[in-house]
N, C-alpha and C positions, 0 to 999 in steps of 0.2 A: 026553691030554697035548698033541695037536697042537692041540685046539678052547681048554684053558687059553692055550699059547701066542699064538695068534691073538687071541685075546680080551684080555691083557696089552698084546701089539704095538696091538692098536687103541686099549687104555687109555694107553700109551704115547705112542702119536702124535697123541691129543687136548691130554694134557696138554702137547705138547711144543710143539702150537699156539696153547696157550692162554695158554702162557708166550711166545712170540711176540707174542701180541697184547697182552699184559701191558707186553713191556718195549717196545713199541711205544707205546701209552700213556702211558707213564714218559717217553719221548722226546719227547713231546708236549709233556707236563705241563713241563717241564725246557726246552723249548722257551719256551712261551709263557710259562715266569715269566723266563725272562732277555729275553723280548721286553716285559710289564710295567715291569722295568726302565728297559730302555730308553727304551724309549718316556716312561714317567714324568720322567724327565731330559730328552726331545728337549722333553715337550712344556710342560716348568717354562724351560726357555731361552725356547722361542717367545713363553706369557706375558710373560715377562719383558723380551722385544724388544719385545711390544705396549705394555706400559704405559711403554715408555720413550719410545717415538712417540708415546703420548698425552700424557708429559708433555711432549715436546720442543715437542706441537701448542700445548697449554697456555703454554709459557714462549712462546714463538712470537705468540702472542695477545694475551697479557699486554704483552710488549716492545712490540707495535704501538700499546696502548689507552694505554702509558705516555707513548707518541712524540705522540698523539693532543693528548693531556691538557696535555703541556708545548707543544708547537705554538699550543695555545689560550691558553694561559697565556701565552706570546712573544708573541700576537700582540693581547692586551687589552694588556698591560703596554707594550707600544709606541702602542696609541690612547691611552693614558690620561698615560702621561708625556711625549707629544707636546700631548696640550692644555693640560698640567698647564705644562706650558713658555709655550705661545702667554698662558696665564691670568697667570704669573708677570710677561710682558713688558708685558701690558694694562697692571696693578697698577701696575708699577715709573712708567708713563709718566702713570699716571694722577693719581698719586701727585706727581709732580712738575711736573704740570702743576696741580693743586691749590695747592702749593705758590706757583707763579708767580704764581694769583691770588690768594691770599691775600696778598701782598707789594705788587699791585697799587690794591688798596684803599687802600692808602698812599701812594700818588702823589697830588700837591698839583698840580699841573698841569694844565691842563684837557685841553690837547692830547697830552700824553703821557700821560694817564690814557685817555683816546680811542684813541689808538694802541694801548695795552697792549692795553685792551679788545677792542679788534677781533683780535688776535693771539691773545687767549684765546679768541674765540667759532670761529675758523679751526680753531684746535688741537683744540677740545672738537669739533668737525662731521667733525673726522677722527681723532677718536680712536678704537683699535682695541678698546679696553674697551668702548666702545659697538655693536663689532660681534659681540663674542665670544656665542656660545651657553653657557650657563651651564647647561647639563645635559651630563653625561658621557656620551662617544659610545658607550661600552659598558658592561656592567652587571656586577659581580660574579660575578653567577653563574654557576655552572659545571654543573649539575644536567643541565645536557641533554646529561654525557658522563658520565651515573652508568649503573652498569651492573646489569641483576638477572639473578644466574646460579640463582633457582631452580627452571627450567623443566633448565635444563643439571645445575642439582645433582641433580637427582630419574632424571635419564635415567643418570647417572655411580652413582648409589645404583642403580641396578637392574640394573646389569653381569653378565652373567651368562654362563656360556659356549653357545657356539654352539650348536643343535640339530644334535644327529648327525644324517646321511640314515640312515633304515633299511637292511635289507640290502636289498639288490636277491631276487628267488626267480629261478632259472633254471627253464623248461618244459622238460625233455625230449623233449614230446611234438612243442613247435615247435621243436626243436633236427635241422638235416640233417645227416647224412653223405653225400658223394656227388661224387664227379668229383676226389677227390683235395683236396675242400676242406669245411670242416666250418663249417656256420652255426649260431653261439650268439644264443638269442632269451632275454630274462629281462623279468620286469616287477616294478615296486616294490608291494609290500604296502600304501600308502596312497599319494595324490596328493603329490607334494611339489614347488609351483613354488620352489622355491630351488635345487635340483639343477641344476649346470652342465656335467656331464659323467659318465660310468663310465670305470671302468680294468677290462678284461678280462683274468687271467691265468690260461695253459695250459700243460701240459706235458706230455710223452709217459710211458708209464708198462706196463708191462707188467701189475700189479696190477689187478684187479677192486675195484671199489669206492671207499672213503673214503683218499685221498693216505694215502703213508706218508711217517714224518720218513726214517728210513734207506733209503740205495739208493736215491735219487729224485733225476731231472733238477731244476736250478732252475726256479722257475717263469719263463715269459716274459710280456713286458708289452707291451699294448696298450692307449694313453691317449689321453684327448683321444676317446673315441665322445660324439657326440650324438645318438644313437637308442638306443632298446632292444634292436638285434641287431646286429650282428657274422660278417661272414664272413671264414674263414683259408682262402686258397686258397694255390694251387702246394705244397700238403704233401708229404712221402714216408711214407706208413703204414707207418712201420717198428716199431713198435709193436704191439701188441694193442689198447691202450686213450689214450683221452686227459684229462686231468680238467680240467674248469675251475669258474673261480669270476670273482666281478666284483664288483666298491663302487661304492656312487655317490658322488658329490663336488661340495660344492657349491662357494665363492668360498674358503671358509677350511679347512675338514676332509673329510677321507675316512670313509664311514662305514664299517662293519663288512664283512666280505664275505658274501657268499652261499654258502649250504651249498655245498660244494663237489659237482658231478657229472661221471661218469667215463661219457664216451662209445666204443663198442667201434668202433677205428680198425685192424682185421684188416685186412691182407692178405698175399698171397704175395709171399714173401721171399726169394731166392735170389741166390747167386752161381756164375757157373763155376765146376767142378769141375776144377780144375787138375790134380789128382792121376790123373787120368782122361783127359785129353783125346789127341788124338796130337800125335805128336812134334814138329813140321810147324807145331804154336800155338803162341804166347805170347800166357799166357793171367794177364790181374788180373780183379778181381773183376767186372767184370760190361764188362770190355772181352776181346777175340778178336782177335790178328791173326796172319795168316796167315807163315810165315817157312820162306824156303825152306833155308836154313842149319842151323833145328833152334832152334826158341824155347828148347827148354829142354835142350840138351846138357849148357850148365855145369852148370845146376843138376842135373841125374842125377848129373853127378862128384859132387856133393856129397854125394849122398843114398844113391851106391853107397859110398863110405866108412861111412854108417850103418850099411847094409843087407848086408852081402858074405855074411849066410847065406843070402840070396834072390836069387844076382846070377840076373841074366838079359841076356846079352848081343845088343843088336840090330846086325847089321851088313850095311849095304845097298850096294851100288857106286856108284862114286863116277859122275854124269852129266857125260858130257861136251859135250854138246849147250849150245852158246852162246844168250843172249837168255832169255826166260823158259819153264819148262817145261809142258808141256800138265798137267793134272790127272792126267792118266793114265799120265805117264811121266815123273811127278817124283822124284826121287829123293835119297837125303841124300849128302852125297862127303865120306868118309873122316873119318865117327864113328866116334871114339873109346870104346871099350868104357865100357856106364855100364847102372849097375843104374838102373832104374825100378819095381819092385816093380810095382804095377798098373799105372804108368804105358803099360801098353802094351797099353790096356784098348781102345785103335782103332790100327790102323796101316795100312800098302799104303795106299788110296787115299782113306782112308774121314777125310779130315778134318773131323772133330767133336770138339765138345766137348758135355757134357750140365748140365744142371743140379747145382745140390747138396741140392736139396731136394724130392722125389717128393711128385705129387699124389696123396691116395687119396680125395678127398669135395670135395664144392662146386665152385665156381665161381669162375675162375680170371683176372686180365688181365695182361699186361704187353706192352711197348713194345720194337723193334728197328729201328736206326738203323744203317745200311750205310755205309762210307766213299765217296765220290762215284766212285773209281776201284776200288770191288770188281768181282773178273772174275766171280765167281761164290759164290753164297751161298743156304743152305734154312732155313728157320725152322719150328720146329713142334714135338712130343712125340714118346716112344718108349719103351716098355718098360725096362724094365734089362737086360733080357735080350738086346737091342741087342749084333749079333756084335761081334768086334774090328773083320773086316773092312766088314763093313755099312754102307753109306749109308743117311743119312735118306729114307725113302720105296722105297728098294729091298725093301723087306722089310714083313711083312703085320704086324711090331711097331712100325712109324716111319710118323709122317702128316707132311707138311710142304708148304708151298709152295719153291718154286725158280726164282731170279734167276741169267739167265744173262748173262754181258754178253761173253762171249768168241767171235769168230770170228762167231756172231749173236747175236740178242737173243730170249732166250724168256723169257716169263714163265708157271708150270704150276704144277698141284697135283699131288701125289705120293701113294700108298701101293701098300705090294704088288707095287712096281715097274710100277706102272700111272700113266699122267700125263694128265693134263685139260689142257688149253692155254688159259691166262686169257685171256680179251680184254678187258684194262684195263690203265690204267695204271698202271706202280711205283710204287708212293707213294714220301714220303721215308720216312717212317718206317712199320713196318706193326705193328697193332696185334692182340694173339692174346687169344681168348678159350679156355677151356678150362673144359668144362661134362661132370666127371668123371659124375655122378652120371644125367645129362641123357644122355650118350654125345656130345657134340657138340663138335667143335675148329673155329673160327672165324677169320677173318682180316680187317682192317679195315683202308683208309685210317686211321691213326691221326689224323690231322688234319680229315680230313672224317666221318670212320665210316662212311662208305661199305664195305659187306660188300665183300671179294673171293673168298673161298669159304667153306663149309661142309663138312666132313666128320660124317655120322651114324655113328656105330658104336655099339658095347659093350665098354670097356673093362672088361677080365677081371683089370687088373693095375697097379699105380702106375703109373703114368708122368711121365718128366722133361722139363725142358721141353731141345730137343735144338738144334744150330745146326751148321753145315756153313760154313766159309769158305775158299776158294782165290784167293791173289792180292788181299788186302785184309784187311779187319777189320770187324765190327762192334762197335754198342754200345749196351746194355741200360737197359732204364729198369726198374724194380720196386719195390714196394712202392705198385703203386697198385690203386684197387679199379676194380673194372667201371661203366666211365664209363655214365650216364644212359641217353645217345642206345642204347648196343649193348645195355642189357637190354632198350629201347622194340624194337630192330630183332630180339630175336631172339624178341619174343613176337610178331611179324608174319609172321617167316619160319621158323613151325614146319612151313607146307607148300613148305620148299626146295626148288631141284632142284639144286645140286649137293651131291652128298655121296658118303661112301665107295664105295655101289654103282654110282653111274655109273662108275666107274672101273675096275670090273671086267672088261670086255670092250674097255679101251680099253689098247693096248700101248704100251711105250716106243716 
């Protein structure tokens, strides 16, 4: 009965992913026909702009060749009925001065036949009929603004639309993960000098594999690459996965995109454990600061109106001591009764808060950033089993480094209530490795990577990542993976010297 069962549930829960990826499909398919759509409309407008630019080039052309035409035409028509004039004036005088001799023939006189004479021969020696050019300055024809478009017709018959760029192929193999930024490398399936550019789009995705349409970030865009690779730095791995895809593009169209690939962008992800921390914090998601008033009093009033079958009342004496209180002899004045359910998971002196997400496998980094006036602050893992009362490092389940800035300055490594005394200096920020499987919890200049200690052990039990603050705040960075330089430095320093055991024989 129970192997039938079992075997249904498994038949059950195929089918029920099979129908997932069905109507997964369906979303696709329902996608990309209303993007057909679209797209068929976007790209019957753009036609439609181009050939109107061609015609406007055309009318544009045409208007110039007709300005051309008539200019030519103005400017024979003013040669020709300018001489056509000078010829008119020749005639008219020539004509009448013919005239005069002809009348003069008829003089009976000798001496006024003589006189005329010489007056006609005067006249004819400056007659302008006698100087005119009797060929036209310009010629009819017009032929040398005829025009032959069929080199242009034959190019206008051959129109045809643009070649698509192929898709681009992305390489996986050259594709990096690493330092909190991922390099996407692709190359085109054939040469294409026409291509002017790629557009690269990525998005985070928790999904393995091929993009889904539902439950997925928009893609984001990056335009305008003129190489074949791409690198996205300053990321937050928040994520498991990330997928990209890319087109190439030449002057006029974008071509198709590339199979799209989903590269695995894991890392640890945590925020403070509010619900958990002591009283002493206020605490958001990946900030801590210290508060000597009781960060979160109001909020227990709240929570003890939820809670009133679990109260648990904390009530400590009120300090009277002016100025600020030592770590040791701080105390809260006159809280008010207030359930906390676990809230009171550290108290007395033991200001921590822990992570919210326990490591049990692999390899681990993230970033703390102290405010410039903290008095005092530890950074590092610890068991769960971490007392209420227990400090980080006081106890053989908590590793941590510890910054002291109060009364002196000590900088030390902690566990088992054993301290190492660093001699380097604070960084701004310091950067932890956590290498569950390896036994190894690690500490960096986060900005240099400069190691500042090492602890070896055997971890027997999850552990959180743990933080200690008095008199200030820190703040967290996460979601990035094990920067380059600290995996190069910890296969160098697999013969460390400082680690858990030296610390064994060395006291508070």
């Amino acid at each position: 009965m129970d192997s039938q069962k079992e075997a249904l549930q498994r038949i059950i829960s195929t089918l029920a992913n099979k129908n997932d990826e069905i109507q997964n499909f369906i979303d696709t398919l329902n996608q990309t026909l209303k993007g057909v759509q679209e797209n068929s409309s976007n790209i019957l407008s753009e036609l439609d702009e181009e050939f109107d630019s061609l015609y406007s080039i055309l009318d544009e052309v045409k208007e110039s060749m007709i300005n051309s035409i008539k200019q030519e035409q103005a400017r024979k028509s003013q040669e020709l009925q300018s001489q056509l004039s000078q010829c008119n004036n020749a005639l008219e005088n020539s004509e009448e001065l013919l005239e005069f001799a002809a009348r003069s023939l008829d003089i009976k006189e000798p001496e006024e036949f003589s006189k005329a004479a010489r007056q006609i021969k005067d006249r004819v020696t400056m007659a302008s009929a006698f100087r005119l050019s009797l060929k036209p300055k310009v010629s009819d024809s017009m032929t040398h603004l005829m025009v032959d478009f069929s080199q242009e017709r034959q190019i206008l018959q051959t129109l045809k639309f643009l070649p698509v760029p192929k898709a681009p192929e992305i390489d996986p193999v050259e594709c990096l993960v690493a330092d909190n930024s991922v390099t996407v490398a692709w190359r085109m399936p054939e040469e294409d000098n026409k291509i002017d550019h790629f557009i690269l789009e990525y998005r985070k995705t928790n999904f393995d594999g091929l993009p889904r349409v539902k439950d997925e970030r928009c893609w984001e865009i990056t335009d305008n690459i003129k190489g074949t690779e791409y690198t996205l730095s300053g990321l937050k791995f928040d994520s498991k996965y990330m997928n990209f895809r890319v087109r190439a593009c030449n002057k006029a169209v974008a071509g198709e995109y590339s199979d799209p690939v989903t590269l695995e962008t894991k890392a640890l992800n945590f925020s403070l454990d509010n619900s958990s921390s002591h009283l002493n914090l206020r605490v958001e998601d990946t900030c801590v600061e210290w508060d000597p008033t009781g960060g979160k009093g109001q909020e227990s009033k709240i929570k003890g109106k939820e809670n009133k079958g679990s109260a648990h009342v904390t009530s400590l004496k009120k300090h009277t001591r002016s100025g600020t209180p030592s770590p040791k002899r701080t105390s809260i004045g006159s809280r008010p009764p207030a359930v906390r359910g676990s809230r009171d998971r550290f108290t007395g002196e033991s200001y921590t808060v822990l992570g919210d997400t326990a490591i049990e496998s692999g390899q681990h980094y993230w970033e703390v950033k102290a405010q410039k006036d903290c008095k005092s602050y530890s950074v590092g893992v610890a068991y769960k089993t971490l007392g209420k009362f227990d400090q980080l490092g006081k106890t053989n389940t908590s590793w941590c480094i510890h910054v002291n800035n109060w009364l002196q300055n000590t900088f030390a490594a902690k566990h088992n209530n054993k301290v190492k005394a660093l001699d380097v200096t604070v960084p701004e920020r310091i950067g932890v490795f956590c290498d569950f499987d390896g036994g190894q919890l690690s500490f960096y200049d986060a900005n240099s990577k400069q190691l500042l200690y090492s602890f070896k052990t055997k971890f027997t039990q999850p552990v959180l990542p743990g933080f200690m603050v008095w008199c200030g705040g820190l703040s967290l960075n996460t979601g990035m993976q094990v920067p380059s330089a600290v995996r190069t430095l910890q296969k160098s320093e697999n013969g460390m010297t400082g680690s858990a055991s030296s610390l064994n024989n060395i006291t508070q």
